[in-house]
N, C-alpha and C positions, 0 to 999 in steps of 0.2 A: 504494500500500500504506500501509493505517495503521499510523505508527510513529514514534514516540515513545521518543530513549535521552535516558536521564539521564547524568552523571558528576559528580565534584567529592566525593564526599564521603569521609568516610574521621575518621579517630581524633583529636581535641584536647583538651585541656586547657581546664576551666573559664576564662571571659575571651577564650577564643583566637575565632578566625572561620575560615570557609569559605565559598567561593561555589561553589555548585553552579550547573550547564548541563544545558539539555536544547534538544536538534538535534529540531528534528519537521519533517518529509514537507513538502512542498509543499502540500497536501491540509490537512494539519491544522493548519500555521500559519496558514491563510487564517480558522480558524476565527476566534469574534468574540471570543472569552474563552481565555488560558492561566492558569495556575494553578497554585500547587505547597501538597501536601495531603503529611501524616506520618502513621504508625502505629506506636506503639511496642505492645511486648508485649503481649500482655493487654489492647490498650484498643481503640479504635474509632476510625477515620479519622477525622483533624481536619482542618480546613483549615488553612492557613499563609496564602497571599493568591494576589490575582485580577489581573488586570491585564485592560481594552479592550483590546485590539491597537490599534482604528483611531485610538482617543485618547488612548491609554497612561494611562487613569484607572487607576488602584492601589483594593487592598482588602485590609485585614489583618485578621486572625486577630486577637482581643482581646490573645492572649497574645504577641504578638508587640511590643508598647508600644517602636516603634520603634525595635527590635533588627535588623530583619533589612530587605532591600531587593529588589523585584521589581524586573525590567526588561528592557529586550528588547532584540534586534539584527536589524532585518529583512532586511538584508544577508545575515545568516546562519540568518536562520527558528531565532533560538538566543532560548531564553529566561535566564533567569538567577534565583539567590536567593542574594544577600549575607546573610551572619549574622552578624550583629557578639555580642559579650557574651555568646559560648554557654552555656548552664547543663547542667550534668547533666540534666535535664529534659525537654530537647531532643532527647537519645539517643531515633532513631526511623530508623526509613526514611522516604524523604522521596520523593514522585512527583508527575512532573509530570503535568498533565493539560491536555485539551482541552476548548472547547464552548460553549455557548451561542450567542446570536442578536443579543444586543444590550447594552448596558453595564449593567443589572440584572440581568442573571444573570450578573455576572464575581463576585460576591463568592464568595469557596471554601468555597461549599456541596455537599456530595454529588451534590448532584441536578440540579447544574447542570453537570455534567462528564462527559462521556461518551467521552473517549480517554484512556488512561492506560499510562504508561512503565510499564517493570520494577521501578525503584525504585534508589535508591543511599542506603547507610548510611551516617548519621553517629551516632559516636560520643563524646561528652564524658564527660571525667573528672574529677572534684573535686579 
């Protein structure tokens, strides 16, 4: 079964951090690319970043100017997103996703992700 949970996120204060987790399937951690993508109000799915599985090459989001941390645990098919220096701005739900084939399609692009969690909220406050 495809599935994909998130947790970790939840309410802080400008400055503060969270590290969100997501547990995926056997099935879908094998995939070549995870990923964690936001959506705040009103706006359109962005990416956050990518990670290879098999090489653990990383890919951020422009906006992310080495605030936040992807990484994985394959012990635990658990993926991860450190966020260091949260800005009000960041207030979004945040999901993880699966997909692609090969380390060019890990950057967290829309169209390169084809499983995707329920989602977990984070909120910062100024």
């Amino acid at each position: 079964q495809v599935q994909l949970v998130e947790s970790g996120g939840g309410s802080v204060q400008a400055g503060g951090s969270l590290r969100l987790s997501c547990v995926a399937s056997e099935y879908i951690y094998s995939r070549a690319c995870m990923g964690w993508f936001r959506q705040a109000p009103g706006k359109e799915r962005e990416g956050v970043a990518g990670i290879y599985t098999s090489a653990r090459m990383t890919y951020y989001g422009e906006f992310v100017k080495d605030r936040f941390i992807i990484s994985q645990d394959n012990a635990k098919n658990t993926l991860y997103l450190q966020m260091n220096s949260l800005k009000p701005e960041d207030t979004a739900m945040y999901y993880c996703a699966a997909g692609g084939w090969g380390p060019y399609d890990c950057y967290p692009r829309l169209a390169n992700y084809n499983y995707w969690g329920q989602g977990t909220q984070v909120t910062v406050s100024s």
